[in-house]
C-alpha positions in Angstrom: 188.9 60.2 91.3 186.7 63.3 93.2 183.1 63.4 92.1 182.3 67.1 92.5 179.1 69.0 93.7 177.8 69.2 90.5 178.1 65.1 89.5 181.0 65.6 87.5 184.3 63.9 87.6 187.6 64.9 88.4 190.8 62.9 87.8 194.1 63.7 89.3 197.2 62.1 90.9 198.8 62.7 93.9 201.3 61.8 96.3 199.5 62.8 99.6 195.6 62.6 99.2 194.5 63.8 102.5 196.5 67.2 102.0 195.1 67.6 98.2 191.2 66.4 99.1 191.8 69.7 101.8 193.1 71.7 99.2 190.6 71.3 96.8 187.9 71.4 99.1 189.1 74.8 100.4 189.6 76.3 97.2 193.1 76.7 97.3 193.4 75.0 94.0 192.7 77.0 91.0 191.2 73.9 88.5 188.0 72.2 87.4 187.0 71.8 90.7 187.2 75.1 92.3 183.6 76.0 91.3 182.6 72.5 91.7 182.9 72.3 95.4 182.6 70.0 97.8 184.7 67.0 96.3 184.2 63.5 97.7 187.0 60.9 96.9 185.5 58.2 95.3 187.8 56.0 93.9 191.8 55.9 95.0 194.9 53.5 93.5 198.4 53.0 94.6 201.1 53.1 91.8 204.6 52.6 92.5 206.1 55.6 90.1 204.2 58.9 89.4 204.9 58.2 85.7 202.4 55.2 86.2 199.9 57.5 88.0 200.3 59.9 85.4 199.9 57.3 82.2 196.4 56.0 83.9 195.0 59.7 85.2 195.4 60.6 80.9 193.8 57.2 79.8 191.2 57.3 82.8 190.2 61.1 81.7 189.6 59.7 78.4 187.3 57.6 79.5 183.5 57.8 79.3 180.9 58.9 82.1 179.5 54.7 82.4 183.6 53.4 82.3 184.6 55.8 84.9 181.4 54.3 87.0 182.2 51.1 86.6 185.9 51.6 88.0 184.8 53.3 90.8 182.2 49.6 91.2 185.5 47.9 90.0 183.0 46.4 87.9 186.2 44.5 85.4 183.3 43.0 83.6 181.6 45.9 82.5 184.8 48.1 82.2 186.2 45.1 79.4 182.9 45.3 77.5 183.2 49.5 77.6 186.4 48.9 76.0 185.1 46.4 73.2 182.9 49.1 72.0 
């Protein structure tokens, strides 16, 4: 997860986040972020297929502003009670 210049959230997966962190930061990438820069990684997990990367970057954009927060505090407590609602 990238939090861009203007506070906002950006979700992605990636098999190489050094080279895509450069990428987006130079503008290379034509998305969300490009008029958003500088990006700053905030929050990173390992998944052993990109099919699971892929499943949790959909549910994860889905999620509000306060649940993303809390992931990036891997606050589980506060991310179960988001869910409740």
């Amino acid at each position: 997860m990238l939090k861009c210049k203007d506070e906002s959230y950006y979700i992605g997966h990636t098999d190489d986040i050094e080279k895509r962190i450069a990428e987006h930061n130079d503008g290379s990438i034509k998305c969300y972020t490009q008029s958003r820069l500088p990006v700053k990684v905030v929050y990173t997990k390992d998944f052993a297929t990109r099919d699971e990367a892929l499943i949790a970057e959909r549910q994860i954009k889905g999620w509000s502003r306060m649940k993303k927060e809390a992931l990036i505090r891997e606050d589980w407590d506060m991310i179960k009670k988001l869910s409740n609602q």
